[in-house]
C-alpha positions in Angstrom: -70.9 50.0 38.5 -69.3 49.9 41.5 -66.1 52.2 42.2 -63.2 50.2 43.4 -61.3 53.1 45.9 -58.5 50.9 46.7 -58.0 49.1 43.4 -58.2 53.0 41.9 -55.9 54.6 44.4 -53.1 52.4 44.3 -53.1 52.9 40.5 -53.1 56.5 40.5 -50.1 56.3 43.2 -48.6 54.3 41.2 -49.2 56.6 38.6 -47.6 59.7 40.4 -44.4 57.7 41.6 -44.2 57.4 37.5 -44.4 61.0 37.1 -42.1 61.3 39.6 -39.5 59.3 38.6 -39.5 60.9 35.3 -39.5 64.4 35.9 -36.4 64.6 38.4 -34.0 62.6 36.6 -35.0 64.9 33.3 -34.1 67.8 35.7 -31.2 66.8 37.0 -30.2 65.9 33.2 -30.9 69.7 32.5 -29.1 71.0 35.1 -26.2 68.8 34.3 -26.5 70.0 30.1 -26.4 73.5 31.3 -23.3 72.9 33.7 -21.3 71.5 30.9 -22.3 74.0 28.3 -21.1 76.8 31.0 -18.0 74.7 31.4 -17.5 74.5 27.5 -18.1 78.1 27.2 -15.1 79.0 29.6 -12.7 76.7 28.3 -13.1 78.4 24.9 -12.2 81.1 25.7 
């Protein structure tokens, strides 16, 4: 069977920019969580 490089690259760039594109935003959203919780924390007290 022949191995399609190009066909096979693409995808797994593709693949990455997924990863990507998940993993930051769900960061961000973390950072953001933890920000308000300190907030909250303050304006308890």
């Amino acid at each position: 069977m022949y191995f399609d490089w190009i066909t096979w690259s693409i995808w797994l760039v593709g693949f990455i920019i997924l990863i990507i594109w998940i993993l930051v935003p769900a960061r961000e959203f973390k950072k953001l969580v933890q920000k308000r919780r300190a907030e909250h924390k303050l304006n308890n007290h």
